[in-house]
C-alpha positions in Angstrom: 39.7 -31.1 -27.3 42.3 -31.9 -30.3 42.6 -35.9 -31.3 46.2 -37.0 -30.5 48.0 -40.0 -29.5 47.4 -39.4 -25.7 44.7 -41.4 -23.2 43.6 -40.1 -20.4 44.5 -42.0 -17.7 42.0 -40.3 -14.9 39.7 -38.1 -14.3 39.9 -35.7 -11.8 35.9 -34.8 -10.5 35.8 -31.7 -7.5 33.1 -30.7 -5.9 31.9 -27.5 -4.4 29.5 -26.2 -2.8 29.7 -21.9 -2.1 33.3 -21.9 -3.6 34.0 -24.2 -0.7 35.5 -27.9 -1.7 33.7 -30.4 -0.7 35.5 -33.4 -2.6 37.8 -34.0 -5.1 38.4 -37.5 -6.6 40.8 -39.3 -9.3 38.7 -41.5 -10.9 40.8 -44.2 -13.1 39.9 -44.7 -17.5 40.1 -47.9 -18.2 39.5 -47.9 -21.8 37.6 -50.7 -23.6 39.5 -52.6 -25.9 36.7 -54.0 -28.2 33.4 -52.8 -29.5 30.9 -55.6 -28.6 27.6 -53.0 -29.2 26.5 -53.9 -25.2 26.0 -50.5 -24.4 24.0 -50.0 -27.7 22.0 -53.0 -27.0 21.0 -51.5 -23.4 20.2 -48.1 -25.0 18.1 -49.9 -27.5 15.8 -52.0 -25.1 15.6 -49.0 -23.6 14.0 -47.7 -26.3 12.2 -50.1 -27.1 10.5 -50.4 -23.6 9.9 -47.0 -24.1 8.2 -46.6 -27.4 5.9 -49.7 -25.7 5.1 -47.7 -23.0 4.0 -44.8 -25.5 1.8 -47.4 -27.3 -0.1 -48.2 -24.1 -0.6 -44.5 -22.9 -1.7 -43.5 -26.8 -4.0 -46.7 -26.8 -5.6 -46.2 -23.7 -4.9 -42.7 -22.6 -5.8 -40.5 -24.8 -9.2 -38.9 -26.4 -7.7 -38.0 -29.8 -9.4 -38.8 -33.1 -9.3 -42.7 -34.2 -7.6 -42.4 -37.4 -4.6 -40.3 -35.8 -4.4 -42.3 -33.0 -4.5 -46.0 -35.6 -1.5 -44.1 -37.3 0.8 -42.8 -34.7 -0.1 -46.7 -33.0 1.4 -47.8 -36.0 4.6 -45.9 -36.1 5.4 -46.7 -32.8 5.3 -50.3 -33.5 6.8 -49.9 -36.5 9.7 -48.3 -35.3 9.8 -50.7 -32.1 10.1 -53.5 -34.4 12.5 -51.7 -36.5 14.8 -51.9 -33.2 14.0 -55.1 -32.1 15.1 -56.8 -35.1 18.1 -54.7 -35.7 19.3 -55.2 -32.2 18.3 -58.9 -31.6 15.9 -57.9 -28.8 12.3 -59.3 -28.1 9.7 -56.6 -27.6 5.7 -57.6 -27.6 5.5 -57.6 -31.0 8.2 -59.5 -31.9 8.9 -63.3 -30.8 11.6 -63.9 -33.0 14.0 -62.5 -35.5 16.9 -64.3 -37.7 19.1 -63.4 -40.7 20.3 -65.8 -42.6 24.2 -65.0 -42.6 24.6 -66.2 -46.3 21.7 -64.3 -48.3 21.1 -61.2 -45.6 17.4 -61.9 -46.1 15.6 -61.4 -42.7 12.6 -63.6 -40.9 10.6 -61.8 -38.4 7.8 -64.0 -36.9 5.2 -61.6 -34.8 3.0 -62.0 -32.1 0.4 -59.9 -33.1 
């Protein structure tokens, strides 16, 4: 698909089943007209929840050897944090998370 000046107004979805239609829909675009990062923050607390839930099953799980298993614990907090601070989100390890708006500099206050 070339950029242009155009929008797409609809979409137009059919369905069939054994080259036999079994619907067809216009669906209207309505296209957003700000970027307020909502669908980023959903995407990242979905991350988030999930790098949690790899934490747990790696934790408790699994038989493999201590040192590996302290490491990859680590990166997966690391990085869960990583999200949660970027995306103002509170996971389990983090409780809070400000940035001071005149120097950048960044407070992160954990829980463990």
């Amino acid at each position: 698909m070339s950029h242009s000046d155009e929008t797409i107004e609809t979409i137009h979805i059919v369905y069939r089943q054994n080259e036999k239609l079994v619907e067809a829909v216009q669906v209207p675009i309505e296209v957003c007209k700000w970027n307020d990062g909502l669908i980023h923050t959903f995407a990242a607390s979905a991350v988030v929840r999930d790098l949690e839930e790899a934490y747990d099953e790696i934790n408790w799980l699994t038989n493999m050897p201590w040192l590996e298993q302290q490491d990859r614990l680590y990166d997966l907090k690391t990085e869960a944090e990583n999200i949660s601070c970027k995306w103002s989100l509170v996971s389990r390890w983090t409780i809070s998370f400000s940035q001071n708006p005149v120097t950048g500099k960044t407070f992160i206050s954990r829980l463990q």
